[in-house]
C-alpha positions, 0 to 999 in steps of 0.5 A: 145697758145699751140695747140693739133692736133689729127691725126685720125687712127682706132682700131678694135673697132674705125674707122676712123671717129669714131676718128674724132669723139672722137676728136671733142666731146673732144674738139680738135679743129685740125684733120688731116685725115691720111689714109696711104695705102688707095686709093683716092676713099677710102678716099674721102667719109671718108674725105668728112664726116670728114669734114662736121664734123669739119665745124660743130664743128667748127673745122680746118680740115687738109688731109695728102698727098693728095694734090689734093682732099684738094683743091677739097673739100675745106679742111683747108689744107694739112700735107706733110711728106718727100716722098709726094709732096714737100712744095713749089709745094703744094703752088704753086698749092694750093696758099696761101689761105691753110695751109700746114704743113711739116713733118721735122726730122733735120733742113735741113728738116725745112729750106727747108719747110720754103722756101718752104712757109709751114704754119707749122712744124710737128716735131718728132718723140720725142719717138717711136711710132708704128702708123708710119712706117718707123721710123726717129730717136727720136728727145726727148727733147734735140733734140727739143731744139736743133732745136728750137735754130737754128731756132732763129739762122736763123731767121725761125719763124714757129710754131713746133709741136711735133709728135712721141709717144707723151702723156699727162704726156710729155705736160709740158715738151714740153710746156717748151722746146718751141714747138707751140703745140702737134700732137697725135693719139695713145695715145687717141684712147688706153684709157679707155675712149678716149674722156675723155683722150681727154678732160684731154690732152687738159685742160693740154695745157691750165694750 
């Protein structure tokens, strides 16, 4: 199973819930709100719709950093980058019920968010993407092999997803490297149709 995780952002034409929108109705089942530079107060009542919205399709819904406000609303789980909480205090107070992703660049970060008892990997960046700040080096496909081959050295079994500049033309490529599945944003929302560019991203995942 290759999975599709699409990471909700916003145009001058789509907000963010719009996104949420364009995922579900293409048939991505994983939405993750990210809502960087927003408060609390901003981002709860969009999380709150966004949510209703994924239980209605059936859909996991996922919150990016804000611990807290996951376990109030009883989203599916939370995505933890390198400067939030830390894996291992998140499951302490989440507990085990809840999925927790950690954003890794090297196997440092992998190996401390495994024994920190993260549900996921969201690895990258692969390439250059400009719907993230602060930029950690580009990973590619050899960085991504490389990763995977000291996981199995390790004995760390945790699905990687790949993060970054990802697109549909990359799918077969990173399928074949061995990663559990993609996160992307950018690359649905500047299509010309962004729920059809859905739909073809996900159909690629399943040939």
């Amino acid at each position: 199973m290759f999975d599709v995780q699409f990471i909700t952002h916003f145009t001058d034409t789509i907000t963010y819930l719009d996104s949420v929108r364009i995922a579900l109705e293409g048939g991505c089942r994983w939405i993750q709100l990210r809502m960087k530079g927003a408060t609390d107060a901003e981002t709860e009542p969009v999380a709150r719709e966004a949510l209703r919205l994924c239980r209605d399709a059936g859909a996991t819904f996922i919150i990016d950093d804000r611990v807290e406000l996951v376990k109030r609303l009883g989203a599916d789980g939370v995505h933890l980058g390198l400067l939030d909480m830390p894996v291992a205090e998140a499951r302490r107070y989440l507990g085990e019920d809840f999925i927790i992703g950690g954003t890794a660049n090297t196997f440092d970060n992998i190996r401390l968010h495994y024994e920190g008892g993260a549900s996921y990997i969201g690895c990258g960046p692969f390439r250059f993407t400009t719907t993230k700040e602060k930029l950690a080096p580009t990973l590619g496909l050899e960085g991504y092999r490389r990763l995977i081959t000291q996981m199995r050295e390790a004995s760390i079994d945790l699905p990687i997803v790949g993060i970054g500049g990802v697109t549909a033309e990359d799918i077969p490529d990173l399928k074949a490297v061995g990663l559990s599945g993609i996160a992307l944003s950018g690359s649905v929302l500047r299509a010309a149709d962004p729920v059809a560019e859905m739909r073809r991203i996900m159909q690629l995942t399943r040939q």
